[in-house]
N, C-alpha and C positions, 0 to 999 in steps of 0.2 A: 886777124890772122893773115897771113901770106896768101897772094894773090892763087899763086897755082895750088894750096890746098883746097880753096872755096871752087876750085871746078870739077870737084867728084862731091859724091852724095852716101853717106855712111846707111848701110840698110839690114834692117834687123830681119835674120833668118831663122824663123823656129820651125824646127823639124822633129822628125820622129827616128831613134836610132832603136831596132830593135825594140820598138812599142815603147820606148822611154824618153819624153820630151827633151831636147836639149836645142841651145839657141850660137849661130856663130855672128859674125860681121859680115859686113862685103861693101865692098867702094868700089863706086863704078860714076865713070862720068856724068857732071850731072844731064839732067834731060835725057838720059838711056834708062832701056828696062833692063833690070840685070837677070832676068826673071831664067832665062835659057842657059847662062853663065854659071848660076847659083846651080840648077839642075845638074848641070853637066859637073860641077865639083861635087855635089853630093855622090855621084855616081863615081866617078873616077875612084874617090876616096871609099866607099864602103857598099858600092853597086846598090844590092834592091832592100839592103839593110836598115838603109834611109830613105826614105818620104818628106818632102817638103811639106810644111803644113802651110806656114805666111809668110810674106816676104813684104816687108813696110820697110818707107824710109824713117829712120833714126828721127826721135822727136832729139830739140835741142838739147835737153835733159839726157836723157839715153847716151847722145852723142859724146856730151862733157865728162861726164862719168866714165866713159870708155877709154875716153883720149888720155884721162886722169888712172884708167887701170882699176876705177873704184866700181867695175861692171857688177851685176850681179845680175846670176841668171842659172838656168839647167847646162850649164857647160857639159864639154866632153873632151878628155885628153885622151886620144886614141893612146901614148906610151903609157897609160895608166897611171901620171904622175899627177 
């Protein structure tokens, strides 16, 4: 892979929308915590309707699948699509 891809870090965010688990992404430099970053878009986007549950980095597996579109997970399309 391309040098300036390998210096962010893919991290898996499962939360709670409305009591209903679903999971997004987040790339963030590596060696930061994106821990305040992830909060604060949860909030932006849906204020107290979201709850962070975890926040891990992306196993290499998780990772590949994602980059491949072949994610699987509690998603959420806020357009309802």
């Amino acid at each position: 892979m391309a040098t300036f891809f390998r210096s962010s870090t893919y991290w898996v965010v499962d939360y709670l929308y409305d009591g209903h688990p679903r999971r997004r992404w987040h790339s963030a430099p590596t060696g930061t915590d994106p821990t305040d970053a992830v909060r604060r878009d949860l909030a932006e986007l849906w204020g107290e309707r979201a709850r962070l549950l975890t926040l891990r980095p992306a196993t290499p597996d998780e990772e590949a699948a994602y980059l491949r579109g072949e994610d699987e997970g509690p998603h959420f399309c806020p357009s309802g699509r």
